[in-house]
N, CA, C and O of each residue as an XYZ file, in Angstrom:
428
protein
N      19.058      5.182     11.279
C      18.250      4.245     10.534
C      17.305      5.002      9.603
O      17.057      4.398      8.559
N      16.702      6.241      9.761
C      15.910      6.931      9.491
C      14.999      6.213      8.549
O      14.184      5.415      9.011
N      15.099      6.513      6.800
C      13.652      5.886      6.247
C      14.082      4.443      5.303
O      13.562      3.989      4.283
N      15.296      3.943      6.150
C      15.366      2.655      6.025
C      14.335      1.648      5.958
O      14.089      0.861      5.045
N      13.925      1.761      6.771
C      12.426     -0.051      6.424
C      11.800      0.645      5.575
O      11.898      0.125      4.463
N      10.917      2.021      5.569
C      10.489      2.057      4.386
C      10.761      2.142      2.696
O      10.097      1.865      1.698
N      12.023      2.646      2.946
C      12.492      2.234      1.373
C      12.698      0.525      0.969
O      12.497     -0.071     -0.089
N      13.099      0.137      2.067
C      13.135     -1.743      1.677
C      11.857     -1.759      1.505
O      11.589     -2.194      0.385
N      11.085     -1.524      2.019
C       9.289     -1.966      1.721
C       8.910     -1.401      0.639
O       7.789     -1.675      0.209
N       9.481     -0.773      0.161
C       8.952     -0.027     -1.088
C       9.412     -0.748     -2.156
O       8.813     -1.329     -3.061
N      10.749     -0.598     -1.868
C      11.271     -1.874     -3.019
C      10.943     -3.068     -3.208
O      11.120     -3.568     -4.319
N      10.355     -3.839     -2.104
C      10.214     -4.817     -1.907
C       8.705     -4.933     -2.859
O       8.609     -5.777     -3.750
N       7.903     -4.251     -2.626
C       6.214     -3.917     -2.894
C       6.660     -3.985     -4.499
O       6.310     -4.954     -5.173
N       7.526     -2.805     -5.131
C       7.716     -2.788     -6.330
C       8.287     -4.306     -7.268
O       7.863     -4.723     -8.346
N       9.350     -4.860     -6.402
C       9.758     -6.161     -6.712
C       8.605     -7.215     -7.357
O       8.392     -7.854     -8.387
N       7.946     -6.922     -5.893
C       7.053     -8.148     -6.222
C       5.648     -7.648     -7.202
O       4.809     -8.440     -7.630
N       5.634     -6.319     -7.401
C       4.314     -6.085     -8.764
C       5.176     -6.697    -10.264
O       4.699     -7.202    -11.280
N       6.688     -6.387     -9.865
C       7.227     -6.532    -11.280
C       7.311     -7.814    -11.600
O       7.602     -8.165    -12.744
N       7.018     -8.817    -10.445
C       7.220    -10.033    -10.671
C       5.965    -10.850    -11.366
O       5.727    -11.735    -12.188
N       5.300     -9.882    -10.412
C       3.631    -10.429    -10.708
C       3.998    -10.364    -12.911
O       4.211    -11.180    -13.808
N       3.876     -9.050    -12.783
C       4.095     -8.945    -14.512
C       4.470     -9.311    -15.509
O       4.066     -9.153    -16.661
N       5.645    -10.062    -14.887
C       6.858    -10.510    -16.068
C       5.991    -12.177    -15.839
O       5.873    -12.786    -16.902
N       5.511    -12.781    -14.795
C       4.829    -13.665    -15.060
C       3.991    -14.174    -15.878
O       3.945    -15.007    -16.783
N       3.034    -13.117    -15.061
C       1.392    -12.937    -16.165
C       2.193    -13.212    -17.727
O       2.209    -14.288    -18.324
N       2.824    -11.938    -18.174
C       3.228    -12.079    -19.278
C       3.680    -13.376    -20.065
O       3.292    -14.059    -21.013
N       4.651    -13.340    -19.207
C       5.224    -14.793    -19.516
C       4.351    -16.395    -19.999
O       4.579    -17.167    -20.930
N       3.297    -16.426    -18.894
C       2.772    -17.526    -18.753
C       0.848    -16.788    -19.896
O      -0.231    -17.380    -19.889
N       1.068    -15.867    -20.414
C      -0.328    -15.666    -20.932
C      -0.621    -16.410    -21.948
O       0.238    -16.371    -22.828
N      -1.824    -17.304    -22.231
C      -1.795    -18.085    -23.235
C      -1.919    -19.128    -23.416
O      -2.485    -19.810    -24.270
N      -0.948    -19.421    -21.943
C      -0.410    -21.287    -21.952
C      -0.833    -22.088    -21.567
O      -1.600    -21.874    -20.627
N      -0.722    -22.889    -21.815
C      -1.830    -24.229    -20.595
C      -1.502    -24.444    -19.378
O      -0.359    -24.733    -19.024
N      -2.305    -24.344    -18.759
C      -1.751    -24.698    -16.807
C      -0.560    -25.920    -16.989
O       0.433    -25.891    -16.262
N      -0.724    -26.914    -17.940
C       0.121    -28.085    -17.945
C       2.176    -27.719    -18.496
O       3.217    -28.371    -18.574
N       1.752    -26.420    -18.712
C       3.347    -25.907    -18.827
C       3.805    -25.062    -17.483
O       4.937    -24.584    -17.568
N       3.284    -24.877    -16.587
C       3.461    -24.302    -15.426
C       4.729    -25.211    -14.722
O       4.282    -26.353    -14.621
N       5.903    -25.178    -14.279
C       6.572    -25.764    -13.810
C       6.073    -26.225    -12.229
O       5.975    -27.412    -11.918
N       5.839    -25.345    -11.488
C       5.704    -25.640    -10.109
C       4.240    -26.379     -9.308
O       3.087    -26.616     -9.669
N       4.986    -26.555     -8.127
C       3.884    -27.729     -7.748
C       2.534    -26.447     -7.444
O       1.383    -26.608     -7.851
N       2.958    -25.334     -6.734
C       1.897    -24.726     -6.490
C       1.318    -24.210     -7.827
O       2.110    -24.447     -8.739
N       0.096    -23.527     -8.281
C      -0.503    -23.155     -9.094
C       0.095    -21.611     -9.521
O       0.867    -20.920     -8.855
N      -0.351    -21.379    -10.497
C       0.500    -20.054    -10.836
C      -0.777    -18.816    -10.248
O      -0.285    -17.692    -10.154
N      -2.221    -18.889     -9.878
C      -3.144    -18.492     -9.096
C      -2.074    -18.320     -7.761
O      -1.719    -17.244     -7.280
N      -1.730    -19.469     -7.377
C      -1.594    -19.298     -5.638
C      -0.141    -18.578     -5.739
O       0.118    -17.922     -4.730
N       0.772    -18.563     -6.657
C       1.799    -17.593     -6.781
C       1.514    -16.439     -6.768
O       1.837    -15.662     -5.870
N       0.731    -16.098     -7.970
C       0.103    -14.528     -8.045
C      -0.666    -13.779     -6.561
O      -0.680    -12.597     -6.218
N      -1.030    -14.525     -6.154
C      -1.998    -14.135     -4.971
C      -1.171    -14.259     -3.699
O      -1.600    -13.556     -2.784
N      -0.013    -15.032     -3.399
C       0.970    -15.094     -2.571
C       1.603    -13.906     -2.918
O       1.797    -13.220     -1.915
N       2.057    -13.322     -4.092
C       3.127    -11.966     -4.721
C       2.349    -10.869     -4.257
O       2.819    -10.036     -3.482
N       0.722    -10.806     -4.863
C      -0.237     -9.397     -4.035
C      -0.015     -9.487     -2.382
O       0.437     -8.467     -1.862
N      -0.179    -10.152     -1.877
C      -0.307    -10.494     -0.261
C       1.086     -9.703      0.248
O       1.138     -8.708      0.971
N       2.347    -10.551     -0.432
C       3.427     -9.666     -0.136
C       3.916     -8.147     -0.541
O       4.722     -7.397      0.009
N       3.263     -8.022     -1.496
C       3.558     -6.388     -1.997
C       2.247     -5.531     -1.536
O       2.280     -4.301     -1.579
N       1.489     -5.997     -1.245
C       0.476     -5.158     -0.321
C       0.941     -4.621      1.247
O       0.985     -3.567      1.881
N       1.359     -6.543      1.487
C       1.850     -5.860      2.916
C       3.126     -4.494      3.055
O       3.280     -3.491      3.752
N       3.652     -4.999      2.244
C       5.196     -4.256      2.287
C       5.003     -2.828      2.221
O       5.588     -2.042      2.964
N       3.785     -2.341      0.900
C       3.228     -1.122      0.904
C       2.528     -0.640      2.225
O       3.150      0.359      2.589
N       1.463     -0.923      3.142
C       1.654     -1.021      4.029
C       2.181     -0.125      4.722
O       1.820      0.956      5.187
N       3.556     -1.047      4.721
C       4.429     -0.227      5.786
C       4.871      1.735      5.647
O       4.710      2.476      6.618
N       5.366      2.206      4.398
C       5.448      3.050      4.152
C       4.549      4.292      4.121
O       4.792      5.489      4.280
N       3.063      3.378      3.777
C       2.082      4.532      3.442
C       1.351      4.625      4.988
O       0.469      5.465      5.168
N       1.807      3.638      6.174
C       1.216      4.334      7.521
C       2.237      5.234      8.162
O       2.013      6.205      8.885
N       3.045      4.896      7.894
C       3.940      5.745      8.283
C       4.167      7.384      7.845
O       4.633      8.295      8.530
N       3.733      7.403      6.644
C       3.911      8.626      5.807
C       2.618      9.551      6.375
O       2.439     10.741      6.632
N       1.637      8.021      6.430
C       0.130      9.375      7.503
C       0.239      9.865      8.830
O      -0.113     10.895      9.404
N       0.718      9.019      9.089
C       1.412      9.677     10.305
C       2.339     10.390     10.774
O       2.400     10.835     11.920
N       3.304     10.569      9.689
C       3.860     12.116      9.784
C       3.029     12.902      9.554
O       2.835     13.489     10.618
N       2.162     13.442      8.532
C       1.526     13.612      8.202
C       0.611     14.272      8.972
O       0.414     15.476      8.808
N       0.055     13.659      9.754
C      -0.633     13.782     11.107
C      -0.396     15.140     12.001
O      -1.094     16.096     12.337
N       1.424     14.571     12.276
C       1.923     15.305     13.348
C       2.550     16.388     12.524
O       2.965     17.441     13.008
N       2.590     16.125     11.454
C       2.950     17.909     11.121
C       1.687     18.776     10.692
O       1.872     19.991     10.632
N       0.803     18.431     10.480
C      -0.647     19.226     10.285
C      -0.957     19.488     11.700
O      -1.921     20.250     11.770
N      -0.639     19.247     12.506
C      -1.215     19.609     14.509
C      -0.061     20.296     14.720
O      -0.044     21.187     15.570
N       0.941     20.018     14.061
C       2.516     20.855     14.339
C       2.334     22.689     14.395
O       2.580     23.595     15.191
N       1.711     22.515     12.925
C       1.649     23.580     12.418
C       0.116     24.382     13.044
O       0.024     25.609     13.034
N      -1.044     23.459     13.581
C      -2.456     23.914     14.070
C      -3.239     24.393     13.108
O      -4.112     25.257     13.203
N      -2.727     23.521     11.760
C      -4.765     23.478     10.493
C      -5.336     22.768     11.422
O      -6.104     23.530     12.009
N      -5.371     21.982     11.767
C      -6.460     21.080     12.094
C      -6.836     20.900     13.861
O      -6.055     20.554     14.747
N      -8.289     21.264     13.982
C      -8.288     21.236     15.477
C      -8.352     19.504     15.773
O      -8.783     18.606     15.049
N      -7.683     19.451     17.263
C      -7.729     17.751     18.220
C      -8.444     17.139     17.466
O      -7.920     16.499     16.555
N      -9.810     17.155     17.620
C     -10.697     16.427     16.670
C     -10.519     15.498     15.634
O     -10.865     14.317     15.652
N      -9.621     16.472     14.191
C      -9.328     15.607     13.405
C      -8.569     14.973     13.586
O      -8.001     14.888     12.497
N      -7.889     14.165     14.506
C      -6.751     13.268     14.666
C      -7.268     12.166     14.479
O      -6.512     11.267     14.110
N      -8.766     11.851     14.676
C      -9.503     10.363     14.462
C      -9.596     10.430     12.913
O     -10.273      9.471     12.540
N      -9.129     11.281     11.733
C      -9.779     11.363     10.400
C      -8.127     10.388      9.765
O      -7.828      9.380      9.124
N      -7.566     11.381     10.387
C      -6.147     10.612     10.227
C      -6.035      9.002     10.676
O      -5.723      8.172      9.822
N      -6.268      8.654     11.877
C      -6.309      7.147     12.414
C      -7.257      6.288     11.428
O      -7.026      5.114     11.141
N      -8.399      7.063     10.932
C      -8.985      5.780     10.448
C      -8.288      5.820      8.716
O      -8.370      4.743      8.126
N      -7.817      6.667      8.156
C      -7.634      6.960      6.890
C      -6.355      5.454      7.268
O      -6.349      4.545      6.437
N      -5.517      5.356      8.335
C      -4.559      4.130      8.106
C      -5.529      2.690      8.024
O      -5.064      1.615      7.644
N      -7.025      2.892      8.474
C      -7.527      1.467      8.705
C      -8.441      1.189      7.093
O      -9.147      0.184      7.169
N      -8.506      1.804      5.918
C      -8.833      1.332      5.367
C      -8.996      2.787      4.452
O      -8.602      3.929      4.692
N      -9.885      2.113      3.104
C      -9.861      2.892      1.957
C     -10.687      3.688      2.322
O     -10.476      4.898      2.238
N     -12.167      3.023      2.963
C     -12.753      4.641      3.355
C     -12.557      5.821      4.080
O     -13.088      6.921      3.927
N     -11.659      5.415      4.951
C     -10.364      6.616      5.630
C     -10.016      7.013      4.829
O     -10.280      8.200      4.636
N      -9.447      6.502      4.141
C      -8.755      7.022      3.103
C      -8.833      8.233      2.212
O      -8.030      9.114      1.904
N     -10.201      7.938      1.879
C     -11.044      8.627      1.354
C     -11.501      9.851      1.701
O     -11.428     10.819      0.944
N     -11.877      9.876      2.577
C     -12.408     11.000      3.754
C     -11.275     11.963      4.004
O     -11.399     13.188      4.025
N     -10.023     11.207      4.214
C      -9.049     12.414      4.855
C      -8.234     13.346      3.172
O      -7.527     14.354      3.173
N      -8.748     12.433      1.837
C      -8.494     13.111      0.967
C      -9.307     14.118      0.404
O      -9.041     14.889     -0.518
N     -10.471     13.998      1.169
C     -11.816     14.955      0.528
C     -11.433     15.952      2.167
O     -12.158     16.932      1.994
N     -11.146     16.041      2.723
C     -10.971     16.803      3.626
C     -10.014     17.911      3.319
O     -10.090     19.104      3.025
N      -8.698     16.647      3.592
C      -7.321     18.061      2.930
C      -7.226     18.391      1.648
O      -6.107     18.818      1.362
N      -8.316     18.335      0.383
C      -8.066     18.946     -0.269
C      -9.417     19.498     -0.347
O      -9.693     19.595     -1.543
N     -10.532     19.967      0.492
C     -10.882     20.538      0.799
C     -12.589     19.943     -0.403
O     -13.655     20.367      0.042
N     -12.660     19.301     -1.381
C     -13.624     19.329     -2.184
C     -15.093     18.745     -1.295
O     -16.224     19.146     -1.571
N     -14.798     17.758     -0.227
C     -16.166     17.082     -0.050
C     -16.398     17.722      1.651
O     -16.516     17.058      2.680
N     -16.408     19.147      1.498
C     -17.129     19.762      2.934
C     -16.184     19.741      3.796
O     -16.390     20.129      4.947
């Protein structure tokens, strides 16, 4: 199976930004009263982020977490930092932190 779900999630994430786009585009300009569908073209757009967020998601926890286990594989990083890694999957300020870390600029 190897990096099966994550390439569908990837594609999937990409699908739905391109969709978002060709929309926007499409519909820029126009009056809400040319919108075909019952839902709003708001609750489309925001239904399309929801799904291509999640889908991304999937790939980019996964990728930290290799990530993880090959930086302890190899012993840069003492036990410790394994919580820098866990929180970098729970949000942007993880995120953040474990990029000012491994590339060494913020201490």
């Amino acid at each position: 199976m190897g990096w099966l779900p994550e390439l569908v999630c990837c594609c999937l994430s990409i699908a739905c930004l391109v969709v978002i786009v060709v929309l926007l585009k499409t519909y820029d300009g126009r009056r809400l009263a040319d919108w075909p569908l019952s839902v709003s073209l708001n609750t489309l757009i925001a239904f399309l982020a929801a799904i291509c967020q999640a889908a991304l998601t999937v790939p980019l926890t996964e990728g930290l977490s290799q990530l993880k286990w090959n930086s302890f594989a190899r012993g840069e990083k003492p036990l410790a930092e394994l919580q820098t890694f866990e929180d970098a999957k729970r949000g942007p300020v993880g995120s953040a932190v474990l990029l000012c870390k491994r590339r060494g600029r913020c201490g």
